[in-house]
C-alpha positions in Angstrom: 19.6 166.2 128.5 21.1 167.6 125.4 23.1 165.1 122.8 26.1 166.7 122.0 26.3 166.1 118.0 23.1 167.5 116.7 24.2 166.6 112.9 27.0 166.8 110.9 28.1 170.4 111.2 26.0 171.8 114.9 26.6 170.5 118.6 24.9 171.6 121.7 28.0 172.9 123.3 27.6 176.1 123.6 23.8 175.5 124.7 24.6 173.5 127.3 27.9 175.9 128.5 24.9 179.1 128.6 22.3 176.8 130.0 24.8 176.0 133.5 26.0 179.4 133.5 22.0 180.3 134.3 22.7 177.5 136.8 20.5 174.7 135.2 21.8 171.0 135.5 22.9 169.9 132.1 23.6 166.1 131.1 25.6 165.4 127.7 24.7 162.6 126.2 27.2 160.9 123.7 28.4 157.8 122.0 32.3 159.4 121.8 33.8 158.8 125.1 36.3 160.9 124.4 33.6 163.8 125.1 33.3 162.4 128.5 36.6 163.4 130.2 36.7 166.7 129.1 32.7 167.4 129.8 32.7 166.1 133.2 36.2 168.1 133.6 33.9 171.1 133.1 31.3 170.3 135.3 28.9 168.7 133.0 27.2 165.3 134.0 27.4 163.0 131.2 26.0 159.6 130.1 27.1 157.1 127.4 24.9 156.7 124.2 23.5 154.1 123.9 22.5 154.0 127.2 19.3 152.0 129.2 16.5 153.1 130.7 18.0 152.0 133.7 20.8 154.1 133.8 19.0 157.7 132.4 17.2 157.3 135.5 19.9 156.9 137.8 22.1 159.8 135.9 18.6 161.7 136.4 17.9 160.5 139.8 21.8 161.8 140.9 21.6 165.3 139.1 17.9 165.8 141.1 19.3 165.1 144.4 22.9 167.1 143.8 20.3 170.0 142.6 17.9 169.5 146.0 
């Protein structure tokens, strides 16, 4: 689970694009929606900040079983 904007001037794109080229399961989180279309368009999963407990564990609970 990686938040996209890490501050003003470094995101965790290109961590996350090396992490699922090793084949690990990445999930963005942001609160700019406008990340979402093009993430998921790339194969990321990604979840809305801010976001429930509720529904990090479904997000996590459909990456787990895609992954099984």
């Amino acid at each position: 689970l990686l938040d996209i904007n890490v501050d003003k001037q470094q995101t965790s794109l290109e961590l996350g694009q090396r992490m699922k080229s090793d084949g690990v399961q990445v999930i963005f989180a942001s609160g700019n929606s406008a990340d979402c279309a093009r993430l998921r368009g790339q194969g990321f999963h990604f979840i809305d900040k801010p976001f429930s407990h509720a529904t990090l564990t479904e997000t996590l609970t459909q990456v787990l079983h895609q992954s099984a």
